[in-house]
ROFI-165455 format. One record per residue (C-alpha): residue number from 1; residue in three letters; x, y negated, z negated. Coordinates in Angstrom, 1 decimal, always signed. Layout:
NUM; ALA; X; Y; Z
...
//
This chain:
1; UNK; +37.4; +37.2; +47.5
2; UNK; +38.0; +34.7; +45.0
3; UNK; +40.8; +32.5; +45.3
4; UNK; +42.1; +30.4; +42.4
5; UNK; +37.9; +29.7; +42.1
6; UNK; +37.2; +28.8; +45.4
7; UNK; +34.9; +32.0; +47.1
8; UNK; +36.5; +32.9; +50.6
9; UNK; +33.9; +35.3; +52.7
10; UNK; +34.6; +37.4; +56.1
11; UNK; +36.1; +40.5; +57.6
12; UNK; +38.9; +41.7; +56.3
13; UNK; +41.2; +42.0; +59.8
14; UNK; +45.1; +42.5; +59.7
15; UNK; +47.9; +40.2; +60.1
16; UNK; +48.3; +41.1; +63.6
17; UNK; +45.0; +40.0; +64.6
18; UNK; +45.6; +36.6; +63.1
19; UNK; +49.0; +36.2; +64.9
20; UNK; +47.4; +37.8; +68.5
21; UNK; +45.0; +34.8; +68.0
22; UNK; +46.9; +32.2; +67.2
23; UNK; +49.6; +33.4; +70.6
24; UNK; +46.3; +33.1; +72.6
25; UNK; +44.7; +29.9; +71.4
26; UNK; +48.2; +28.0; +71.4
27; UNK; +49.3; +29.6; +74.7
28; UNK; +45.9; +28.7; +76.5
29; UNK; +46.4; +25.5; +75.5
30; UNK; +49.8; +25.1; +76.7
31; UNK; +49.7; +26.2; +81.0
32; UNK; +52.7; +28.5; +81.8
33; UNK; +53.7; +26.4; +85.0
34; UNK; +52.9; +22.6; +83.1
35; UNK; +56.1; +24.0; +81.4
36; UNK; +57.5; +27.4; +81.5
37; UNK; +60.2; +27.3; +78.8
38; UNK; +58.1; +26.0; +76.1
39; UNK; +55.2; +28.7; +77.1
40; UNK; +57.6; +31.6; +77.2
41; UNK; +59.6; +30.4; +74.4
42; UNK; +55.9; +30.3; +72.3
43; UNK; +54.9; +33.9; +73.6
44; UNK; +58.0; +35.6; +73.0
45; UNK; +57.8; +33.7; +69.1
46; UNK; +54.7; +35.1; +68.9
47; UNK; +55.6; +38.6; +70.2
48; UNK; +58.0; +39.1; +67.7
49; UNK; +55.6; +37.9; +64.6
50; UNK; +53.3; +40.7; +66.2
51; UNK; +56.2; +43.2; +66.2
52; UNK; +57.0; +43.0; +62.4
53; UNK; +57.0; +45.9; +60.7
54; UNK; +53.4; +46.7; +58.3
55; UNK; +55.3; +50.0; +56.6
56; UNK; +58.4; +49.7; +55.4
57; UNK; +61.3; +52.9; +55.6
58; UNK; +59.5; +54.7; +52.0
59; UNK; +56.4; +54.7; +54.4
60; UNK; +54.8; +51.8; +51.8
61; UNK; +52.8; +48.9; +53.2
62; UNK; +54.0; +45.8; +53.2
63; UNK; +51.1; +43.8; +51.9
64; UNK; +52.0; +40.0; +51.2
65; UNK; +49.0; +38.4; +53.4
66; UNK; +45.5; +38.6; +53.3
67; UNK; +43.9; +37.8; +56.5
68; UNK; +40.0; +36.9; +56.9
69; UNK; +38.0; +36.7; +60.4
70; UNK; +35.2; +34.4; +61.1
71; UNK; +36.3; +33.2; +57.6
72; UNK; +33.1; +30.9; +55.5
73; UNK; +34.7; +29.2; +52.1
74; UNK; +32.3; +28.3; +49.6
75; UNK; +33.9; +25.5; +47.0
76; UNK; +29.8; +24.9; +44.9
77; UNK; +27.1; +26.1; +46.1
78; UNK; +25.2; +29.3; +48.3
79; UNK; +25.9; +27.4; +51.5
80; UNK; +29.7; +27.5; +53.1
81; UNK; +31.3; +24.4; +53.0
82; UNK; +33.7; +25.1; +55.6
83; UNK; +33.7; +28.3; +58.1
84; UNK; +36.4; +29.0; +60.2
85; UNK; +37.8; +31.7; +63.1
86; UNK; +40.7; +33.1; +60.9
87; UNK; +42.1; +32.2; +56.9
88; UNK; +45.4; +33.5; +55.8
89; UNK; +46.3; +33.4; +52.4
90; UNK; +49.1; +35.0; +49.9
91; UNK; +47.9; +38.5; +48.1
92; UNK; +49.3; +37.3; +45.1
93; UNK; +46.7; +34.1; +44.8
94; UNK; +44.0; +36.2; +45.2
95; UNK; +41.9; +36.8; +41.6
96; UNK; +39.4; +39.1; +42.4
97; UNK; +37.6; +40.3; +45.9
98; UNK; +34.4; +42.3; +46.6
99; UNK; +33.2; +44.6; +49.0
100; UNK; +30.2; +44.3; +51.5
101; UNK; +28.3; +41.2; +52.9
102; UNK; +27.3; +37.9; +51.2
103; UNK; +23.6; +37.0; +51.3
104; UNK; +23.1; +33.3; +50.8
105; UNK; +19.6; +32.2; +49.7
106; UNK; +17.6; +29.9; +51.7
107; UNK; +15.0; +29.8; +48.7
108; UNK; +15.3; +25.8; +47.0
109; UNK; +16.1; +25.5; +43.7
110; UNK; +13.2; +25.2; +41.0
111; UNK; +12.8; +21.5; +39.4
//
């Protein structure tokens, strides 16, 4: 997908998946008997994020997030710049998106 020019490449994976990782990464981080308010305070945070609502009452999606997996941004180049586990971004910054995999070209440029 293209975001305000910047090329953002991955699987597509829903805003649950992005919250059920971030629970696990923080709360393996944080031990449960180190502290057990903070942890249980962090989980049940997290449990709620994971219980919100993706269809409203009219049985229409809410769609505000976009959520990428294994995410590789591309700011020039055919190379990522950056890759990452998970990018979250507004629906309403995205200009354009496509559909299928990126092949990158490992072929160097004519001089």
């Amino acid at each position: 997908m293209n975001v305000h020019g910047t090329l953002v490449s991955g699987e597509l994976v829903s805003v649950a998946n992005y919250h059920k990782f971030l629970k696990h990464t923080l709360l393996s981080n944080l031990q449960e008997k180190d502290d057990p308010e903070v942890h249980g305070s962090i989980k049940e945070s997290f449990e709620s994020l994971e219980a919100v609502p993706i269809i409203d009452e009219n049985d229409t999606f809410i769609l505000n997030y976009v959520c990428i997996r294994e995410a590789k941004i591309y700011l020039s180049d055919s190379s990522p710049d950056v890759s990452i586990p998970y990018w979250i971004g507004k629906l309403e910054s995205v200009d354009g998106f496509f559909i299928g995999e990126m092949e990158t070209d490992s072929t160097p440029p004519l001089v």
